[in-house]
N, CA and C of each residue as an Amber inpcrd file, in Angstrom:
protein
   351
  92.2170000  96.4020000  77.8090000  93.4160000  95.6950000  78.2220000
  93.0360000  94.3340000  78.8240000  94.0440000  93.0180000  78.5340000
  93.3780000  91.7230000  79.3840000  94.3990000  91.7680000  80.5670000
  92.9170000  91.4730000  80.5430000  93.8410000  90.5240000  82.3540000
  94.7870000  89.7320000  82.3670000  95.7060000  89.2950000  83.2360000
  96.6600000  88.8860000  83.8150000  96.0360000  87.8480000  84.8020000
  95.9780000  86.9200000  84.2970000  95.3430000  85.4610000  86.1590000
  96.6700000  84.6690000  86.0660000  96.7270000  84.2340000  87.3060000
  98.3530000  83.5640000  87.6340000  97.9190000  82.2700000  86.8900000
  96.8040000  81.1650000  86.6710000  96.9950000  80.1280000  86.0820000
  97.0580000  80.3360000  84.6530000  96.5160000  81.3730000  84.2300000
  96.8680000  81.4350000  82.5880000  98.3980000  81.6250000  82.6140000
  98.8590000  82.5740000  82.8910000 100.2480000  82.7230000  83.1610000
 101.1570000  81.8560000  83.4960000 100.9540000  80.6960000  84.3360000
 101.2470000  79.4240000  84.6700000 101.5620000  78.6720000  83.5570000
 100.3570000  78.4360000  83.0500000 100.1410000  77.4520000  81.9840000
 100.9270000  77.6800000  80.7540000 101.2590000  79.1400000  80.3480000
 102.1720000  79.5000000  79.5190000 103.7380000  78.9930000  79.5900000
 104.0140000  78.3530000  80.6470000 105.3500000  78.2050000  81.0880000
 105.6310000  76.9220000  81.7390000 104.7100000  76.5510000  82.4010000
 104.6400000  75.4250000  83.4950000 104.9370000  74.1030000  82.9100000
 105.5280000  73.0650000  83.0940000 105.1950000  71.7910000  82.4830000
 104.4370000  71.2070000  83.1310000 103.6630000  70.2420000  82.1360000
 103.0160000  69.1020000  81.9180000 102.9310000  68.2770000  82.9440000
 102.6180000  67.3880000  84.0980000 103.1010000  66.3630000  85.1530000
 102.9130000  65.1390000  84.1320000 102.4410000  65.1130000  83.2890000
 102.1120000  63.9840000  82.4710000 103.2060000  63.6220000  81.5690000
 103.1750000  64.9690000  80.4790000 103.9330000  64.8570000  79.0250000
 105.6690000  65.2510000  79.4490000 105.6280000  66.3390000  80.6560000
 106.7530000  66.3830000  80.7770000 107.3400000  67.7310000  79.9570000
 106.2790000  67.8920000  79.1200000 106.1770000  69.2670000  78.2880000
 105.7670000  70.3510000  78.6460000 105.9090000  71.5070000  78.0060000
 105.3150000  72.9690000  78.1930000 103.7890000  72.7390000  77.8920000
 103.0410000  72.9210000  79.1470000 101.3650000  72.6960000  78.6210000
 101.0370000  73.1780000  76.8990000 100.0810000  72.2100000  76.8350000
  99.7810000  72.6220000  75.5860000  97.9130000  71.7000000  75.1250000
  97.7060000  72.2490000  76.1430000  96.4550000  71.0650000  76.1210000
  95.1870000  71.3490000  74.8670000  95.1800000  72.0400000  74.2660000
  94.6900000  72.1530000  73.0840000  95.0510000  71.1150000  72.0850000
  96.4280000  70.7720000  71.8140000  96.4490000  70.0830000  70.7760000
  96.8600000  68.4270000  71.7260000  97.0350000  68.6100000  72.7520000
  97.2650000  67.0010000  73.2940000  96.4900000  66.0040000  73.2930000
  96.8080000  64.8450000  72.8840000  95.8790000  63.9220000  72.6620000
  96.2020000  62.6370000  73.8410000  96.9990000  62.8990000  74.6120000
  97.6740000  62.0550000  75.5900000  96.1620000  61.5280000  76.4450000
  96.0520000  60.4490000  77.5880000  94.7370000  60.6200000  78.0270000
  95.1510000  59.7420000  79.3970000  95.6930000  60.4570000  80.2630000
  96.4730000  59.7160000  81.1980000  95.7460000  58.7500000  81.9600000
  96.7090000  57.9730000  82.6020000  95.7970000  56.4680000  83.1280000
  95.3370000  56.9260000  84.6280000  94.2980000  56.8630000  84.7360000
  93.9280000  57.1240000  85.9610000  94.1650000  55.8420000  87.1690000
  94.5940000  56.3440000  88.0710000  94.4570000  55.2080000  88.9540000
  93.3480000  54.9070000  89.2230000  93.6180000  52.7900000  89.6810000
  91.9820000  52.1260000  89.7980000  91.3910000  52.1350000  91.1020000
  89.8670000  52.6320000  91.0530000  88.5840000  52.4730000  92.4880000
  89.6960000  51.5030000  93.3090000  89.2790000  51.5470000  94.4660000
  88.6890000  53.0900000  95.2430000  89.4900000  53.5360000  95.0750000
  89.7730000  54.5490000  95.0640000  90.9490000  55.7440000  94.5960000
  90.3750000  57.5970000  95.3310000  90.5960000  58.3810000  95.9480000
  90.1870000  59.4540000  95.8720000  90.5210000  60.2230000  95.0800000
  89.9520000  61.4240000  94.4020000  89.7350000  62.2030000  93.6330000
  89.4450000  63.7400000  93.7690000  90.3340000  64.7820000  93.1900000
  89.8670000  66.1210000  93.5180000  88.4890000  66.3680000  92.4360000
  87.5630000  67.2440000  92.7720000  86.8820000  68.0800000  92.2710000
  87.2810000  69.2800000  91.3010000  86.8450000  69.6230000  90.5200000
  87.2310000  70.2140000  89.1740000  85.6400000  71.0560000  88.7370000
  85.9650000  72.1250000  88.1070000  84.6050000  72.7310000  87.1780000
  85.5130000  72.3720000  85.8140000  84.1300000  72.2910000  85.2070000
  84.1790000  72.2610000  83.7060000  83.6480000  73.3840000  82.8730000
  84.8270000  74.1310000  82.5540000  84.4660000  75.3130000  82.2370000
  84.3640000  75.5120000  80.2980000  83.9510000  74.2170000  79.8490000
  83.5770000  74.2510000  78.2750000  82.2210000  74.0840000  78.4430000
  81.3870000  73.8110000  79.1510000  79.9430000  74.0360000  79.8460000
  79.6520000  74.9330000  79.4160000  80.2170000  76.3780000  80.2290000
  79.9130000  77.5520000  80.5630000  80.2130000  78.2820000  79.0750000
  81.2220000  77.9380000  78.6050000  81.9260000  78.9190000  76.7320000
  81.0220000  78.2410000  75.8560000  80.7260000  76.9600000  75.7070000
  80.2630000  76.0270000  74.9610000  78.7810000  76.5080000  74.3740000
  78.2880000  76.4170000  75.6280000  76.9280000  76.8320000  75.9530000
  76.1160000  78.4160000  75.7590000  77.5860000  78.7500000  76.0320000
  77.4700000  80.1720000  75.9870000  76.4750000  80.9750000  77.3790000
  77.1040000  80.2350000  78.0690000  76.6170000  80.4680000  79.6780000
  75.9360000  81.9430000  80.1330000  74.4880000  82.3800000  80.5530000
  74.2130000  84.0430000  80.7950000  75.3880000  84.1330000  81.9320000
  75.5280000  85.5480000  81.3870000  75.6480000  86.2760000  82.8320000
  75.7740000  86.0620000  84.5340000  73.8300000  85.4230000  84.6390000
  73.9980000  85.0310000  85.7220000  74.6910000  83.7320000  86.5250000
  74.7890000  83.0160000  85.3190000  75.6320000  81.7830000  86.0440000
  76.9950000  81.9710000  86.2140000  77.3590000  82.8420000  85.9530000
  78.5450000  83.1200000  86.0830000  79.1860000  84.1260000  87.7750000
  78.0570000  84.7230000  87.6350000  77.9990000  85.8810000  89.1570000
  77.5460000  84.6910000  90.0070000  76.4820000  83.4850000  90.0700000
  76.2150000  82.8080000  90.9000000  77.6970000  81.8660000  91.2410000
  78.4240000  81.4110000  90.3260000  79.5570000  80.6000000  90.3230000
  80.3680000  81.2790000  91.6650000  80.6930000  83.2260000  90.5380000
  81.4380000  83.9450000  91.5920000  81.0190000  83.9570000  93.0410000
  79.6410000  83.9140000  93.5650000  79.2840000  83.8280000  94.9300000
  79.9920000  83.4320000  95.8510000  80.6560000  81.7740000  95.2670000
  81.3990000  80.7290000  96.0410000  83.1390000  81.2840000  96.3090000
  83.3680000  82.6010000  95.7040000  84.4360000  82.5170000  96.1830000
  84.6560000  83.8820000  97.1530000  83.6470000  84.2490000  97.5880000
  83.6250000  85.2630000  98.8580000  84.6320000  86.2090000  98.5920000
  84.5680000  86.9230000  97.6140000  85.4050000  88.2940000  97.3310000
  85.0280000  89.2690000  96.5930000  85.1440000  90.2350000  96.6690000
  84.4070000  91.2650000  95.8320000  85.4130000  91.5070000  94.6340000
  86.9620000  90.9650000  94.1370000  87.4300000  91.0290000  93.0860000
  86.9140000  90.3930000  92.2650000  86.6700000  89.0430000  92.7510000
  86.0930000  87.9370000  91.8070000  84.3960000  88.5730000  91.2850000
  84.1630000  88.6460000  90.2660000  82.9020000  89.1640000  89.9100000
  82.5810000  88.2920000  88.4820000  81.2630000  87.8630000  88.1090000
  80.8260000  87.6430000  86.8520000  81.4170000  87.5450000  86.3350000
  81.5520000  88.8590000  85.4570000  82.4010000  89.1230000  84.1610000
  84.1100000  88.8260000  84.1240000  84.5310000  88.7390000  85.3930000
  86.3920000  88.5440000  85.4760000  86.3980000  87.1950000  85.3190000
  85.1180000  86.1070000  85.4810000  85.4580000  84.9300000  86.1940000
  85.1460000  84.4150000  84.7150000  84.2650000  85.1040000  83.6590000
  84.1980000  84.7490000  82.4120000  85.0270000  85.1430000  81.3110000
  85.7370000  86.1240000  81.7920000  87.0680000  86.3580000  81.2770000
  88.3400000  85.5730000  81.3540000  88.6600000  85.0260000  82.3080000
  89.5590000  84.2340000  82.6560000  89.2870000  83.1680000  82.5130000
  88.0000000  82.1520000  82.2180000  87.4700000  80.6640000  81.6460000
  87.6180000  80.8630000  80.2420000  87.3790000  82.3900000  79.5290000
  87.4600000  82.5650000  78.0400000  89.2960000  82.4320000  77.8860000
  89.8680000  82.5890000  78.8030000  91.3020000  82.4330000  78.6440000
  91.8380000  81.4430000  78.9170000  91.4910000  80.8600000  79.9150000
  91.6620000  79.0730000  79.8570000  91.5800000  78.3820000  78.8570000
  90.2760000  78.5240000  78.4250000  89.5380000  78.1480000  77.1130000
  90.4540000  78.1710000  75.9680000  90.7640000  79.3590000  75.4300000
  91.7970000  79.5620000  74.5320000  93.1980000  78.7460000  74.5870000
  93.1750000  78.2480000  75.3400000  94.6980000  77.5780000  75.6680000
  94.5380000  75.9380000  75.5860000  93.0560000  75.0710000  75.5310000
  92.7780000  74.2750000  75.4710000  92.5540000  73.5030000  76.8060000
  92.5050000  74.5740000  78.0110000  91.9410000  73.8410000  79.4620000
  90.4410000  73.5780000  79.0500000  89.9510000  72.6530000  79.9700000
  88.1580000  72.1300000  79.8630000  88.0190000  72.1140000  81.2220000
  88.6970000  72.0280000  81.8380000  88.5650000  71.5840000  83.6260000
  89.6400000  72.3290000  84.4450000  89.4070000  72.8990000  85.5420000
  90.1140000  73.5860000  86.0340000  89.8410000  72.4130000  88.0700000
  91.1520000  72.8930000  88.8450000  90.9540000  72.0240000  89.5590000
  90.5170000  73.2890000  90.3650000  89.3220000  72.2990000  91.7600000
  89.4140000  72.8670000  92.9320000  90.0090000  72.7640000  94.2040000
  90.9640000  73.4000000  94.6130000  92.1790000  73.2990000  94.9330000
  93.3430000  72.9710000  94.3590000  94.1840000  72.4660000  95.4020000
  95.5870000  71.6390000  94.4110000  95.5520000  69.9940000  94.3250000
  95.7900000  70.1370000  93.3820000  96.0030000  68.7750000  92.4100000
  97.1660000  68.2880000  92.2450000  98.5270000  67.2680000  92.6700000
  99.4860000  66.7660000  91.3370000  99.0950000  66.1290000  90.3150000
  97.5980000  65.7280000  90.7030000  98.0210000  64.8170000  89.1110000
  96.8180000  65.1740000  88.4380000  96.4910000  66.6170000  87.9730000
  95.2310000  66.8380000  87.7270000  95.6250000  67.1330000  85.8640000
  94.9430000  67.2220000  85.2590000  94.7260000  66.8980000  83.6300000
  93.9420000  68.3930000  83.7910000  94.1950000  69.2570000  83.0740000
  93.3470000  70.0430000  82.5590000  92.3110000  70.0360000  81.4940000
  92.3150000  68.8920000  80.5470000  91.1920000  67.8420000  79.9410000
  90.3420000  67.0960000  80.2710000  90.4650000  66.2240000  81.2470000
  90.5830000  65.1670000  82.1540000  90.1320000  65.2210000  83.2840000
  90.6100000  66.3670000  84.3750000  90.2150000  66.5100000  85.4200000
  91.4930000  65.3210000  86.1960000  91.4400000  65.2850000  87.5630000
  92.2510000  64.6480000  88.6450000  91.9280000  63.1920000  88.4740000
  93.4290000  62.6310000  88.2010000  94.1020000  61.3400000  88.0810000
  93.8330000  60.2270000  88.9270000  92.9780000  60.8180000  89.8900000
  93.3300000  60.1070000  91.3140000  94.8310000  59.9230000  92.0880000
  94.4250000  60.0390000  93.8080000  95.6040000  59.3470000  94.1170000
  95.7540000  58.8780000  95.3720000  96.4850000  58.0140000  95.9690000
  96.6730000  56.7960000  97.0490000  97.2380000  57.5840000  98.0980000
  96.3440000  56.6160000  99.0760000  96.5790000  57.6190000 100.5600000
  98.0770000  57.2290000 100.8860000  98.8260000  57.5440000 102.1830000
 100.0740000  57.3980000 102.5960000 100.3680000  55.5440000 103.0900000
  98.9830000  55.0200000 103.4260000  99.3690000  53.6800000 103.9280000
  99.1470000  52.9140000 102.5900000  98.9830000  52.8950000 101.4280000
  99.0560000  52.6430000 100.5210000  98.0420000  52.0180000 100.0100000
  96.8550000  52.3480000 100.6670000  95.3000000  51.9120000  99.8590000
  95.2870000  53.5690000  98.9320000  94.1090000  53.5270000  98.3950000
  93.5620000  54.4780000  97.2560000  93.1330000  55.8270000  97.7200000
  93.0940000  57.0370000  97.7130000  92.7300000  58.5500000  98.8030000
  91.5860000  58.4100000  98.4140000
């Protein structure tokens, strides 16, 4: 039986912040404009690395380390990148993002006094 992860599930339904559409990042060719330096930026894994490559085992349980839970294990965390994967994510964010690209990775974005985060 597969798993169930809330961002695959998400992504099935969620729109786009970009296209405005029902994700669909497999076939999108859109390549959004990032805002210009200095600018801050979230952090993202790139999880076509890991499928691409065809990542062991252990990099995958070492990945899981970082998230201090005993659900998260190896094999769930390569299950659920193989399901990302399938949907046409490459980058997943760490934390929350608005303006993050699941291709792409985070858009950048401007602090509140109106220089760059």
């Amino acid at each position: 039986m597969e798993k169930k992860f809330e961002l695959v599930e998400r992504l099935k339904v969620e729109k786009c912040c970009f296209t405005g559409k029902v994700f669909d990042c497999g076939r999108c060719q859109l390549q959004p404009e990032r805002i210009k330096p200095p600018c801050g930026i979230h952090m993202g894994i790139c999880i076509d690395g890991y499928i691409e490559d065809n990542a062991p085992m252990r990099e995958y349980n070492r990945l899981a380390k970082g998230f201090n839970n005993k659900v998260i294990t190896g094999r769930v965390l390569r299950e659920y990148f193989c399901q990302l994967y399938a949907l046409g994510v490459r980058i997943i964010p760490v934390g929350e993002c608005s303006r993050f690209c699941y291709r792409h990775g985070c858009m950048g974005h401007k602090t509140e006094d109106g220089a760059e985060e």
